[in-house]
N, C-alpha and C positions, 0 to 999 in steps of 0.2 A: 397301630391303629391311626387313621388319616384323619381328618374332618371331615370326610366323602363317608366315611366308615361310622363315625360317629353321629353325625347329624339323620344317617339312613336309618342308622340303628335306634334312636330317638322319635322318629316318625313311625316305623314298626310298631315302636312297643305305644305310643300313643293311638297308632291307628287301631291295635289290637285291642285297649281300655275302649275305645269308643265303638267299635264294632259291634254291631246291632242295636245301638242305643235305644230308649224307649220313644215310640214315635208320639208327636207334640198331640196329634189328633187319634189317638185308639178308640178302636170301639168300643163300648159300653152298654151295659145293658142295666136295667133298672129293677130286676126282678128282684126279690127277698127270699133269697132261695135260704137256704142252710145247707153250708158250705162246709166238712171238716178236712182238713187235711192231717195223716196219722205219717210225722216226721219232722224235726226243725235243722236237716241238714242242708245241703246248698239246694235242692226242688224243693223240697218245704217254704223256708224262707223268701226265694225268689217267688213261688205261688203264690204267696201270700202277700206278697208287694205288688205282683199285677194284679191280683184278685180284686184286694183293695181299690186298687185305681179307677178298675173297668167296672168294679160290679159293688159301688159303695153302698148301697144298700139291701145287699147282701150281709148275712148273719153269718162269721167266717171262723173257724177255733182254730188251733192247732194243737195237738198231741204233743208231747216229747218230755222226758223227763231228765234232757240233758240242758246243761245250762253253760257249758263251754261249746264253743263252737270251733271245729278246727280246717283250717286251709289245706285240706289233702293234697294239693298239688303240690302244694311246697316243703312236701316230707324229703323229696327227693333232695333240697338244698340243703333242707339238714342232713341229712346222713352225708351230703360230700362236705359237711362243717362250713359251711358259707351259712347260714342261719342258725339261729337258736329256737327254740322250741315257742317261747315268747312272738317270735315273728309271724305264728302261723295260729297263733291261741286269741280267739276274740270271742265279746261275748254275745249268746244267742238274743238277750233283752236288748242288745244294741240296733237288730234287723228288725225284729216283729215289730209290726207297723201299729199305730194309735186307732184305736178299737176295735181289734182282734182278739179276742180269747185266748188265752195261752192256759192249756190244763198242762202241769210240771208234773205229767204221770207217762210213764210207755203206755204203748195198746195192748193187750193182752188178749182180744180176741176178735175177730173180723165178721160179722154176723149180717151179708150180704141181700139174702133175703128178706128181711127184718129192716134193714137200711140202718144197721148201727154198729156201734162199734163198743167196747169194754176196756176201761182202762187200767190198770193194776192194780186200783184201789177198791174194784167191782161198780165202779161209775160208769154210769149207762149213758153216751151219749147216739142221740139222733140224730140224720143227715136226707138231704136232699142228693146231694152228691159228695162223691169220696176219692179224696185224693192221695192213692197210699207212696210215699214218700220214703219211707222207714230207712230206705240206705240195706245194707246184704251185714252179711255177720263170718266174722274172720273164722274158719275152725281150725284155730291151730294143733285143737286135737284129735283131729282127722287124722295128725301123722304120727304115726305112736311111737311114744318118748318126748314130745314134744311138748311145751308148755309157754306161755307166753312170759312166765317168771326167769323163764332161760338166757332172754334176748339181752346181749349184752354181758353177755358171761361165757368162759373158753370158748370163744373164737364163734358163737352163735349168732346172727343178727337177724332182722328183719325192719325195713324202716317202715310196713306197712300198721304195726301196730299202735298208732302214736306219736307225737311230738317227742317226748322221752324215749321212746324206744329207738326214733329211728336218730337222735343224739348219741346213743348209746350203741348204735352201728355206727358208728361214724367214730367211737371209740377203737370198737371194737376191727375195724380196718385198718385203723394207726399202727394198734398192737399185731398183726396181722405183716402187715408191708413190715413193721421194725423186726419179726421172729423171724418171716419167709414160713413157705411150705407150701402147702397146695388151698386153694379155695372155690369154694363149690356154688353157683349159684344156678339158676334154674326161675319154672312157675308151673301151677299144678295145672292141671286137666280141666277143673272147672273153669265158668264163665266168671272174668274177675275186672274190679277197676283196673283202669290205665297197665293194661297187658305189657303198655313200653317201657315200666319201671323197672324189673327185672333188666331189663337189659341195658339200662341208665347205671342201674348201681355198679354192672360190670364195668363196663367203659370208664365210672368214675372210680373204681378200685383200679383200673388196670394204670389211667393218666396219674393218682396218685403217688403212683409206685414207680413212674416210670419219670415224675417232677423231682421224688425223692433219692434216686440214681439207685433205688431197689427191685426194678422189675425182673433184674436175674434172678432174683431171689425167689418169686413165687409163680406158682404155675396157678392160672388160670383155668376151670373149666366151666364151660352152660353147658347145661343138662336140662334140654329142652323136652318138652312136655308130647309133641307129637315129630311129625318127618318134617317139620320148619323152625325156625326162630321167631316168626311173626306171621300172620295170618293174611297180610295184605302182601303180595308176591313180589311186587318189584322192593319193597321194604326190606320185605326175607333176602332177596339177593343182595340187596344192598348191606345190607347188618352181617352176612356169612362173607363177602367180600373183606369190610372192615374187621373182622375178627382174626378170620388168616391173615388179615396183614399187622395184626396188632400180638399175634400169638396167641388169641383165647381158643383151644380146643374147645368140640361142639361135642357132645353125645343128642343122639338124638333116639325118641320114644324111649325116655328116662323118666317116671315118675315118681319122684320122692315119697313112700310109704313108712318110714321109719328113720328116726337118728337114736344114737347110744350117746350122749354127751358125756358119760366119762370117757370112753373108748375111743371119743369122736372118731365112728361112723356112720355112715349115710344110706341107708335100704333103697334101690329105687325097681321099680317095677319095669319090665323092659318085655319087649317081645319076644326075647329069648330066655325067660325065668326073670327071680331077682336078681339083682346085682350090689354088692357092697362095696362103696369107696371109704378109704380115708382120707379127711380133712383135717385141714391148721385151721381152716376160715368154712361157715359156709351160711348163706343168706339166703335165709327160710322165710317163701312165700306160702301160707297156708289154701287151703283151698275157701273158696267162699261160697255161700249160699243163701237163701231167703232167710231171715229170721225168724224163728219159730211160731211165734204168733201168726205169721204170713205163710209158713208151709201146711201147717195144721188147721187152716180155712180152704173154702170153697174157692178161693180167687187163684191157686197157681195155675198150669196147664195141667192139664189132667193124662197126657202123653208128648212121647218126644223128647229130642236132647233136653230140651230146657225145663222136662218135668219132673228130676229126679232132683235137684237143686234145691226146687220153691219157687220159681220166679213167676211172679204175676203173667199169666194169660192177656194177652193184650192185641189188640193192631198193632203191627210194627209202623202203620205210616201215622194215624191217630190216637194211640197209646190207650186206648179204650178198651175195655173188656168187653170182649161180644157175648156174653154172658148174663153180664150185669149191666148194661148199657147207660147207668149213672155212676160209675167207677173208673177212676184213671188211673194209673203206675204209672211215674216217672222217676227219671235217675235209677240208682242201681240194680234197683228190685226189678225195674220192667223189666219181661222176658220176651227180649230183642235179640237179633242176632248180635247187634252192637250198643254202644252208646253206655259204658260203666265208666264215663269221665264228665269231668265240670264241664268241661264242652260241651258234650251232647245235652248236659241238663240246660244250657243257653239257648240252645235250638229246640228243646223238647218243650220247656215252659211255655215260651209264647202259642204255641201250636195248640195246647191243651184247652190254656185260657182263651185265645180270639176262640175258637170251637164251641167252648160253653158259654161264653159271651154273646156269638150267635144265637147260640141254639137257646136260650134263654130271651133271647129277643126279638125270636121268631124269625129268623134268617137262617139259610143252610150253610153249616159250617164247612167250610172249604178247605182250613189250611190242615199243611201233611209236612209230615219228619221225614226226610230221605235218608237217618241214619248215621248224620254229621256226627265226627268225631275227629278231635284233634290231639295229636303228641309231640310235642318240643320235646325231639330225641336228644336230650344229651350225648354229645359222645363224647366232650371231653372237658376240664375246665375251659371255661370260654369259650366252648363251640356247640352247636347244636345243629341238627334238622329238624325241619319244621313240617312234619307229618299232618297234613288231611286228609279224611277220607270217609265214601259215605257205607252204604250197607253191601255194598257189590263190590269194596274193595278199592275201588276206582279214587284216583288221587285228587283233588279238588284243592288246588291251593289261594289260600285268601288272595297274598298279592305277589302279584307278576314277574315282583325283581327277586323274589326270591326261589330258587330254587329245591325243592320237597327234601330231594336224597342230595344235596349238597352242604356239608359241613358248614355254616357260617357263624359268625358274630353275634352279626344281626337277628339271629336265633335265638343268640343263647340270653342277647338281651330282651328278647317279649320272654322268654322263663321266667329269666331273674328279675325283670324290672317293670314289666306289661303287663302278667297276669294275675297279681294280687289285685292291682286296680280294678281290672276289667271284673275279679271275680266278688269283691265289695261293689262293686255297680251291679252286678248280674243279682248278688243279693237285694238290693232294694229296687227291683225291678228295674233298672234304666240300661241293660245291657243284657 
Protein backbone atom coordinates (compact mmCIF):
# COMPACT_ATOMS: atom_id res chain seq x y z
CA UNK A 1 0.00 0.00 0.00
CA UNK A 2 1.45 3.55 -1.20
CA UNK A 3 0.44 6.93 0.47
CA UNK A 4 -1.53 7.57 -2.94
CA UNK A 5 -3.33 4.26 -1.74
CA UNK A 6 -3.68 5.33 1.73
CA UNK A 7 -4.64 8.84 1.79
CA UNK A 8 -7.37 7.92 -1.23
CA UNK A 9 -8.59 5.35 0.83
CA UNK A 10 -9.06 7.71 3.94
CA UNK A 11 -11.02 10.42 2.00
CA UNK A 12 -13.36 7.45 0.67
CA UNK A 13 -14.26 6.31 3.78
CA UNK A 14 -14.58 9.95 5.07
CA UNK A 15 -16.34 11.09 2.15
CA UNK A 16 -18.76 7.91 2.65
CA UNK A 17 -19.40 9.06 6.89
CA UNK A 18 -20.37 12.50 5.37
CA UNK A 19 -22.52 11.72 2.44
CA UNK A 20 -25.83 13.06 2.67
CA UNK A 21 -25.28 14.89 5.76
CA UNK A 22 -28.28 16.65 7.28
CA UNK A 23 -28.83 19.93 5.46
CA UNK A 24 -28.17 23.20 7.97
CA UNK A 25 -31.58 24.63 6.58
CA UNK A 26 -34.48 21.50 6.27
CA UNK A 27 -37.78 22.20 6.13
CA UNK A 28 -39.96 22.06 8.89
CA UNK A 29 -43.35 22.15 9.56
CA UNK A 30 -45.08 23.17 12.69
CA UNK A 31 -48.08 20.98 12.90
CA UNK A 32 -48.82 18.60 16.23
CA UNK A 33 -49.69 15.86 14.41
CA UNK A 34 -49.22 12.32 16.25
CA UNK A 35 -46.59 10.66 14.93
CA UNK A 36 -46.02 6.65 15.80
CA UNK A 37 -43.48 4.95 14.42
CA UNK A 38 -43.77 0.82 14.96
CA UNK A 39 -39.82 -0.26 14.99
CA UNK A 40 -36.34 1.00 16.60
CA UNK A 41 -34.04 -0.50 14.02
CA UNK A 42 -31.79 1.62 11.70
CA UNK A 43 -35.63 3.60 9.75
CA UNK A 44 -37.12 3.68 13.20
CA UNK A 45 -34.29 5.57 14.79
CA UNK A 46 -33.20 7.62 11.84
CA UNK A 47 -37.17 8.63 11.63
CA UNK A 48 -37.18 9.70 14.64
CA UNK A 49 -33.98 12.04 14.52
CA UNK A 50 -35.32 13.82 11.43
CA UNK A 51 -38.86 13.69 12.72
CA UNK A 52 -37.70 15.33 15.65
CA UNK A 53 -35.74 18.15 13.97
CA UNK A 54 -38.37 19.20 11.11
CA UNK A 55 -41.46 18.56 13.02
CA UNK A 56 -40.66 19.50 16.83
CA UNK A 57 -43.84 19.94 17.75
CA UNK A 58 -45.14 17.13 16.78
CA UNK A 59 -46.20 14.40 19.33
CA UNK A 60 -43.70 11.40 18.15
CA UNK A 61 -43.50 7.57 20.04
CA UNK A 62 -41.75 4.73 18.98
CA UNK A 63 -42.67 1.04 19.41
CA UNK A 64 -40.01 -1.58 20.01
CA UNK A 65 -39.41 -3.87 22.54
CA UNK A 66 -35.77 -4.41 21.68
CA UNK A 67 -33.18 -2.47 23.69
CA UNK A 68 -30.00 -3.70 21.83
CA UNK A 69 -29.44 -2.24 18.93
CA UNK A 70 -27.26 -4.01 16.21
CA UNK A 71 -25.03 -2.85 13.05
CA UNK A 72 -26.17 -5.39 10.51
CA UNK A 73 -23.73 -4.57 8.11
CA UNK A 74 -20.97 -5.43 10.14
CA UNK A 75 -22.02 -9.10 10.70
CA UNK A 76 -20.23 -9.76 7.60
CA UNK A 77 -16.67 -8.62 9.53
CA UNK A 78 -17.49 -10.75 12.11
CA UNK A 79 -18.09 -13.87 10.54
CA UNK A 80 -14.61 -13.29 8.53
CA UNK A 81 -13.16 -12.78 12.53
CA UNK A 82 -11.97 -9.18 11.95
CA UNK A 83 -14.65 -7.88 14.57
CA UNK A 84 -16.21 -9.11 17.75
CA UNK A 85 -19.87 -9.10 18.17
CA UNK A 86 -19.30 -6.07 20.90
CA UNK A 87 -18.26 -3.85 17.69
CA UNK A 88 -21.62 -4.15 16.20
CA UNK A 89 -23.88 -4.12 19.63
CA UNK A 90 -25.07 -0.52 20.73
CA UNK A 91 -27.61 0.73 22.66
CA UNK A 92 -31.16 1.59 21.20
CA UNK A 93 -31.71 4.49 24.47
CA UNK A 94 -28.42 5.89 22.94
CA UNK A 95 -30.43 7.16 19.50
CA UNK A 96 -33.90 8.10 20.53
CA UNK A 97 -33.88 11.60 20.67
CA UNK A 98 -35.06 13.85 24.08
CA UNK A 99 -38.84 13.86 23.91
CA UNK A 100 -39.85 11.10 22.07
CA UNK A 101 -42.01 8.30 23.51
CA UNK A 102 -40.28 5.13 23.55
CA UNK A 103 -43.17 2.25 24.62
CA UNK A 104 -40.46 -0.98 25.31
CA UNK A 105 -43.29 -3.22 23.88
CA UNK A 106 -43.58 -5.01 19.93
CA UNK A 107 -46.79 -4.14 18.03
CA UNK A 108 -48.96 -6.81 17.88
CA UNK A 109 -51.57 -5.51 15.78
CA UNK A 110 -51.81 -2.94 12.74
CA UNK A 111 -55.43 -1.55 12.93
CA UNK A 112 -55.36 0.77 9.79
CA UNK A 113 -58.64 1.91 9.61
CA UNK A 114 -59.04 2.90 13.11
CA UNK A 115 -55.58 4.81 12.67
CA UNK A 116 -54.01 2.72 15.51
CA UNK A 117 -51.93 0.29 16.46
CA UNK A 118 -51.84 -2.53 19.62
CA UNK A 119 -48.89 -3.38 21.52
CA UNK A 120 -48.17 -6.75 23.14
CA UNK A 121 -49.28 -5.70 26.37
CA UNK A 122 -53.08 -4.93 24.68
CA UNK A 123 -52.17 -0.96 24.73
CA UNK A 124 -53.89 0.94 22.54
CA UNK A 125 -52.04 3.46 20.84
CA UNK A 126 -53.54 6.39 18.31
CA UNK A 127 -51.81 7.91 15.36
CA UNK A 128 -52.16 10.68 12.78
CA UNK A 129 -49.69 9.06 10.83
CA UNK A 130 -47.67 5.57 10.90
CA UNK A 131 -44.47 4.67 10.25
CA UNK A 132 -44.15 0.98 10.15
CA UNK A 133 -40.36 0.26 10.40
CA UNK A 134 -40.47 -3.21 12.12
CA UNK A 135 -37.41 -4.65 10.00
CA UNK A 136 -38.62 -8.63 8.11
CA UNK A 137 -38.21 -11.87 10.29
CA UNK A 138 -35.61 -14.49 9.61
CA UNK A 139 -37.55 -18.13 9.01
CA UNK A 140 -35.17 -20.30 9.53
CA UNK A 141 -37.78 -22.85 9.88
CA UNK A 142 -38.92 -22.49 6.65
CA UNK A 143 -36.18 -25.08 5.81
CA UNK A 144 -36.93 -28.33 7.64
CA UNK A 145 -34.35 -29.50 10.08
CA UNK A 146 -33.33 -26.28 10.49
CA UNK A 147 -33.15 -24.29 13.73
CA UNK A 148 -31.37 -21.30 14.78
CA UNK A 149 -29.95 -23.40 17.82
CA UNK A 150 -27.89 -25.21 15.00
CA UNK A 151 -25.76 -22.34 13.97
CA UNK A 152 -22.34 -23.00 15.03
CA UNK A 153 -22.34 -26.47 15.49
CA UNK A 154 -21.14 -29.52 12.80
CA UNK A 155 -20.09 -27.57 10.27
CA UNK A 156 -23.71 -25.22 10.26
CA UNK A 157 -23.38 -21.41 9.91
CA UNK A 158 -25.31 -18.57 9.21
CA UNK A 159 -23.85 -14.97 10.03
CA UNK A 160 -27.26 -13.49 9.30
CA UNK A 161 -28.75 -14.35 12.69
CA UNK A 162 -26.75 -12.16 15.13
CA UNK A 163 -23.73 -10.86 16.42
CA UNK A 164 -22.94 -14.34 18.14
CA UNK A 165 -24.08 -16.25 15.63
CA UNK A 166 -22.39 -14.85 13.00
CA UNK A 167 -18.87 -15.08 15.57
CA UNK A 168 -19.80 -18.47 15.75
CA UNK A 169 -19.54 -18.98 11.67
CA UNK A 170 -16.47 -17.50 11.64
CA UNK A 171 -15.71 -20.58 14.19
CA UNK A 172 -17.24 -22.70 12.34
CA UNK A 173 -15.16 -21.85 8.86
CA UNK A 174 -11.78 -22.31 10.91
CA UNK A 175 -12.89 -25.65 11.79
CA UNK A 176 -13.98 -26.17 8.28
CA UNK A 177 -10.73 -24.91 6.22
CA UNK A 178 -8.59 -27.05 9.21
CA UNK A 179 -10.96 -30.63 8.40
CA UNK A 180 -11.27 -29.88 4.38
CA UNK A 181 -14.33 -31.36 2.53
CA UNK A 182 -16.99 -29.70 0.75
CA UNK A 183 -19.06 -26.46 1.70
CA UNK A 184 -22.14 -25.28 0.64
CA UNK A 185 -23.42 -21.80 0.49
CA UNK A 186 -26.19 -20.29 -1.36
CA UNK A 187 -29.68 -17.72 -0.47
CA UNK A 188 -33.36 -18.44 -0.62
CA UNK A 189 -36.00 -17.36 -3.22
CA UNK A 190 -37.43 -14.72 -0.92
CA UNK A 191 -36.87 -10.90 -1.00
CA UNK A 192 -33.90 -10.54 1.59
CA UNK A 193 -31.47 -7.90 3.17
CA UNK A 194 -28.19 -7.29 1.60
CA UNK A 195 -28.74 -10.22 -1.18
CA UNK A 196 -24.46 -9.46 -1.40
CA UNK A 197 -23.75 -11.26 1.74
CA UNK A 198 -24.14 -14.75 0.58
CA UNK A 199 -21.66 -14.13 -1.65
CA UNK A 200 -19.22 -12.06 0.70
CA UNK A 201 -19.04 -15.11 3.14
CA UNK A 202 -18.06 -17.21 0.06
CA UNK A 203 -15.22 -15.23 -1.17
CA UNK A 204 -14.29 -14.65 2.56
CA UNK A 205 -14.23 -18.70 3.08
CA UNK A 206 -12.72 -19.27 -0.24
CA UNK A 207 -9.40 -16.13 0.71
CA UNK A 208 -9.43 -17.82 4.15
CA UNK A 209 -8.42 -21.01 3.05
CA UNK A 210 -6.50 -20.03 0.40
CA UNK A 211 -4.12 -17.22 3.16
CA UNK A 212 -4.01 -20.54 5.23
CA UNK A 213 -2.22 -22.71 2.16
CA UNK A 214 -5.77 -25.06 2.61
CA UNK A 215 -7.75 -24.31 -0.42
CA UNK A 216 -6.86 -27.72 -1.89
CA UNK A 217 -8.41 -29.11 0.74
CA UNK A 218 -11.96 -27.86 0.33
CA UNK A 219 -14.44 -27.63 -2.44
CA UNK A 220 -16.39 -24.73 -2.66
CA UNK A 221 -20.03 -24.70 -4.00
CA UNK A 222 -22.97 -21.51 -4.56
CA UNK A 223 -26.13 -22.78 -4.90
CA UNK A 224 -27.89 -19.98 -6.28
CA UNK A 225 -31.44 -19.41 -5.79
CA UNK A 226 -32.52 -18.69 -9.57
CA UNK A 227 -30.52 -18.70 -13.42
CA UNK A 228 -27.92 -15.74 -11.69
CA UNK A 229 -25.81 -15.09 -8.74
CA UNK A 230 -27.03 -11.58 -8.41
CA UNK A 231 -29.83 -9.74 -9.77
CA UNK A 232 -28.12 -6.72 -11.14
CA UNK A 233 -26.47 -8.26 -14.70
CA UNK A 234 -23.31 -6.74 -15.15
CA UNK A 235 -22.75 -7.76 -11.18
CA UNK A 236 -23.75 -11.42 -11.99
CA UNK A 237 -21.13 -11.44 -14.78
CA UNK A 238 -18.74 -10.06 -12.79
CA UNK A 239 -19.17 -12.53 -9.59
CA UNK A 240 -19.62 -15.86 -12.25
CA UNK A 241 -16.31 -14.55 -13.82
CA UNK A 242 -14.45 -14.30 -10.29
CA UNK A 243 -15.82 -17.54 -9.19
CA UNK A 244 -14.30 -19.60 -12.18
CA UNK A 245 -11.29 -18.00 -11.59
CA UNK A 246 -11.27 -18.70 -7.88
CA UNK A 247 -12.74 -22.45 -8.21
CA UNK A 248 -16.18 -21.92 -6.64
CA UNK A 249 -18.58 -24.23 -8.68
CA UNK A 250 -22.10 -22.60 -9.36
CA UNK A 251 -25.43 -24.63 -9.13
CA UNK A 252 -27.91 -22.70 -10.39
CA UNK A 253 -32.10 -22.93 -9.69
CA UNK A 254 -30.93 -24.66 -6.22
CA UNK A 255 -33.29 -23.93 -3.47
CA UNK A 256 -32.40 -25.08 -0.09
CA UNK A 257 -35.66 -26.85 1.38
CA UNK A 258 -34.20 -29.13 4.01
CA UNK A 259 -30.81 -30.07 5.87
CA UNK A 260 -30.24 -33.54 8.01
CA UNK A 261 -27.43 -32.06 10.48
CA UNK A 262 -26.52 -35.43 11.75
CA UNK A 263 -26.20 -36.83 8.23
CA UNK A 264 -25.08 -33.33 7.02
CA UNK A 265 -27.18 -33.23 4.16
CA UNK A 266 -28.60 -30.50 2.05
CA UNK A 267 -32.39 -30.88 0.34
CA UNK A 268 -32.56 -28.33 -2.43
CA UNK A 269 -35.29 -27.88 -4.80
CA UNK A 270 -34.29 -27.71 -8.47
CA UNK A 271 -36.04 -27.75 -11.81
CA UNK A 272 -35.42 -30.97 -12.22
CA UNK A 273 -36.89 -32.57 -8.82
CA UNK A 274 -34.95 -32.41 -5.41
CA UNK A 275 -31.61 -32.81 -5.10
CA UNK A 276 -29.42 -34.02 -2.04
CA UNK A 277 -25.65 -32.80 -1.49
CA UNK A 278 -23.29 -33.60 1.28
CA UNK A 279 -21.51 -31.26 3.18
CA UNK A 280 -18.41 -30.70 5.79
CA UNK A 281 -19.46 -26.89 5.78
CA UNK A 282 -22.62 -25.19 4.75
CA UNK A 283 -23.92 -21.43 5.31
CA UNK A 284 -27.63 -21.38 5.86
CA UNK A 285 -29.33 -18.12 4.67
CA UNK A 286 -33.09 -18.61 5.89
CA UNK A 287 -35.71 -17.18 3.79
CA UNK A 288 -37.24 -13.82 5.23
CA UNK A 289 -40.52 -12.32 5.43
CA UNK A 290 -43.03 -9.51 6.96
CA UNK A 291 -43.32 -10.19 10.68
CA UNK A 292 -46.40 -11.47 11.61
CA UNK A 293 -48.09 -8.69 13.21
CA UNK A 294 -47.54 -7.00 9.61
CA UNK A 295 -48.63 -10.06 7.41
CA UNK A 296 -51.84 -10.57 9.38
CA UNK A 297 -53.02 -6.64 8.81
CA UNK A 298 -54.59 -4.78 6.01
CA UNK A 299 -51.16 -3.18 4.98
CA UNK A 300 -49.30 -5.93 2.89
CA UNK A 301 -49.97 -6.22 -1.00
CA UNK A 302 -52.89 -8.02 -1.50
CA UNK A 303 -51.31 -9.72 -4.96
CA UNK A 304 -48.08 -10.16 -6.73
CA UNK A 305 -44.50 -11.43 -6.01
CA UNK A 306 -44.31 -9.37 -2.95
CA UNK A 307 -47.66 -10.61 -1.49
CA UNK A 308 -47.06 -13.90 -0.46
CA UNK A 309 -44.15 -12.78 2.03
CA UNK A 310 -45.96 -9.80 3.87
CA UNK A 311 -44.44 -6.88 2.65
CA UNK A 312 -46.13 -3.58 3.17
CA UNK A 313 -47.99 -2.26 -0.13
CA UNK A 314 -46.27 0.86 -0.87
CA UNK A 315 -45.10 3.43 -3.80
CA UNK A 316 -41.85 2.30 -4.60
CA UNK A 317 -40.86 6.13 -5.38
CA UNK A 318 -42.80 7.69 -2.11
CA UNK A 319 -42.94 4.53 0.16
CA UNK A 320 -46.60 5.52 0.88
CA UNK A 321 -49.50 3.24 0.95
CA UNK A 322 -52.07 4.01 -1.63
CA UNK A 323 -54.41 2.55 0.48
CA UNK A 324 -54.03 4.23 3.70
CA UNK A 325 -52.49 7.40 2.42
CA UNK A 326 -51.36 8.37 6.16
CA UNK A 327 -49.03 5.17 6.39
CA UNK A 328 -45.40 4.80 5.44
CA UNK A 329 -43.02 1.37 5.22
CA UNK A 330 -39.51 1.82 5.19
CA UNK A 331 -36.42 -0.17 5.42
CA UNK A 332 -36.98 -3.96 5.26
CA UNK A 333 -40.60 -4.49 5.32
CA UNK A 334 -41.32 -1.99 2.43
CA UNK A 335 -42.59 -4.08 -0.48
CA UNK A 336 -40.06 -2.71 -3.09
CA UNK A 337 -38.47 -4.29 -5.84
CA UNK A 338 -35.28 -3.11 -3.88
CA UNK A 339 -33.82 -1.43 -1.10
CA UNK A 340 -33.37 -4.39 2.13
CA UNK A 341 -29.98 -2.53 3.14
CA UNK A 342 -28.77 0.45 5.57
CA UNK A 343 -28.34 2.16 2.32
CA UNK A 344 -31.44 2.32 0.98
CA UNK A 345 -32.95 3.14 4.50
CA UNK A 346 -30.38 6.65 4.14
CA UNK A 347 -32.10 7.54 0.90
CA UNK A 348 -35.64 6.31 2.00
CA UNK A 349 -35.67 8.33 5.41
CA UNK A 350 -35.34 11.66 4.13
CA UNK A 351 -37.76 11.14 1.19
CA UNK A 352 -40.61 10.15 3.72
CA UNK A 353 -40.00 12.97 6.23
CA UNK A 354 -39.41 16.26 3.57
CA UNK A 355 -42.96 14.42 2.10
CA UNK A 356 -44.80 14.73 5.35
CA UNK A 357 -42.97 17.80 6.42
CA UNK A 358 -44.64 19.28 3.37
CA UNK A 359 -47.53 17.85 3.34
CA UNK A 360 -48.24 18.97 6.87
CA UNK A 361 -47.31 22.32 6.00
CA UNK A 362 -49.29 22.69 3.29
CA UNK A 363 -46.84 22.42 0.35
CA UNK A 364 -46.86 19.51 -2.25
CA UNK A 365 -44.55 16.93 -1.39
CA UNK A 366 -42.01 16.35 -4.15
CA UNK A 367 -39.21 14.25 -3.04
CA UNK A 368 -39.06 10.38 -4.60
CA UNK A 369 -36.69 7.14 -3.80
CA UNK A 370 -35.19 5.87 -7.14
CA UNK A 371 -34.48 2.58 -5.28
CA UNK A 372 -30.75 3.40 -4.08
CA UNK A 373 -28.88 0.73 -2.89
CA UNK A 374 -25.49 -0.11 -2.04
CA UNK A 375 -22.94 -3.35 -1.46
CA UNK A 376 -19.28 -3.15 -0.49
CA UNK A 377 -18.74 -6.49 -2.22
CA UNK A 378 -16.23 -8.10 -0.32
CA UNK A 379 -14.31 -10.41 -2.34
CA UNK A 380 -11.41 -10.83 -0.34
CA UNK A 381 -9.44 -9.89 2.92
CA UNK A 382 -8.57 -6.28 1.95
CA UNK A 383 -10.49 -6.08 -1.13
CA UNK A 384 -13.75 -5.07 -2.15
CA UNK A 385 -16.33 -3.66 -4.93
CA UNK A 386 -18.18 -1.03 -4.34
CA UNK A 387 -21.72 -1.90 -5.66
CA UNK A 388 -24.51 0.92 -6.47
CA UNK A 389 -27.55 0.64 -7.81
CA UNK A 390 -30.98 1.88 -8.28
CA UNK A 391 -34.35 -0.11 -9.01
CA UNK A 392 -33.64 -0.75 -12.82
CA UNK A 393 -30.42 -2.27 -12.04
CA UNK A 394 -28.44 0.51 -13.45
CA UNK A 395 -24.99 1.19 -11.68
CA UNK A 396 -24.70 4.58 -10.12
CA UNK A 397 -21.46 5.03 -8.49
CA UNK A 398 -20.92 7.73 -5.64
CA UNK A 399 -17.33 8.55 -6.66
CA UNK A 400 -15.59 8.77 -9.84
CA UNK A 401 -12.03 7.22 -8.98
CA UNK A 402 -13.54 4.29 -8.11
CA UNK A 403 -14.46 1.69 -10.16
CA UNK A 404 -18.11 -0.55 -9.22
CA UNK A 405 -16.80 -4.08 -10.59
CA UNK A 406 -13.18 -3.42 -9.76
CA UNK A 407 -11.53 -5.26 -6.75
CA UNK A 408 -10.05 -2.36 -4.68
CA UNK A 409 -8.69 -1.16 -1.33
CA UNK A 410 -10.15 1.51 -1.16
CA UNK A 411 -13.30 -0.49 -0.93
CA UNK A 412 -12.67 -2.64 1.39
CA UNK A 413 -11.65 0.53 3.50
CA UNK A 414 -15.48 2.44 3.36
CA UNK A 415 -16.57 -1.57 4.67
CA UNK A 416 -14.29 -1.65 7.38
CA UNK A 417 -13.67 1.78 8.47
CA UNK A 418 -16.50 4.34 6.65
CA UNK A 419 -19.59 2.71 7.26
CA UNK A 420 -20.10 2.34 11.05
CA UNK A 421 -19.73 6.17 11.08
CA UNK A 422 -21.78 7.02 8.35
CA UNK A 423 -24.32 4.52 9.93
CA UNK A 424 -24.28 6.26 13.71
CA UNK A 425 -24.71 9.48 11.82
CA UNK A 426 -27.52 8.15 9.64
CA UNK A 427 -28.99 7.21 13.02
CA UNK A 428 -29.23 10.55 14.68
CA UNK A 429 -30.53 11.95 11.51
CA UNK A 430 -27.32 13.90 10.15
CA UNK A 431 -26.65 11.32 7.33
Amino acid sequence: MNRRELLLGASAAGAFSALGAFPTRAQVSSARARIVIAGAGAAGLSLASRLSRQMEHASITIIDAKHEHHFQPGYTLVGAGLWQPTDVTFRNADFIPPGIEWIEEGVADFDPDANRVATTSGRSVNYDFLFVATGLMLDYRGIQGMDESLIGKDGIASIYAGPEAAAASFREIETFIDRGGVGLFGRPPTEMKCAGAPLKITFITDDRARRRGRRENVELIYNAHAGAVFAVPPVNDKVKEMFAARDVAVNYNHVLTAIDPDAKKATYRTEGGDVTLDYDFIHVVPPMRAPDAVRNSPLPWQDGALAADGWIEVDKATLRHPRFANVFAVGDVAGVPRGKTAASVKWQVPVVVDNLVAETAGRDPTATYNGYTSCPMVTAYGKAMLIEFDYDGTLIPSFPFIDPLEERWISWVIEEKGLKGAYRAMLRGRA
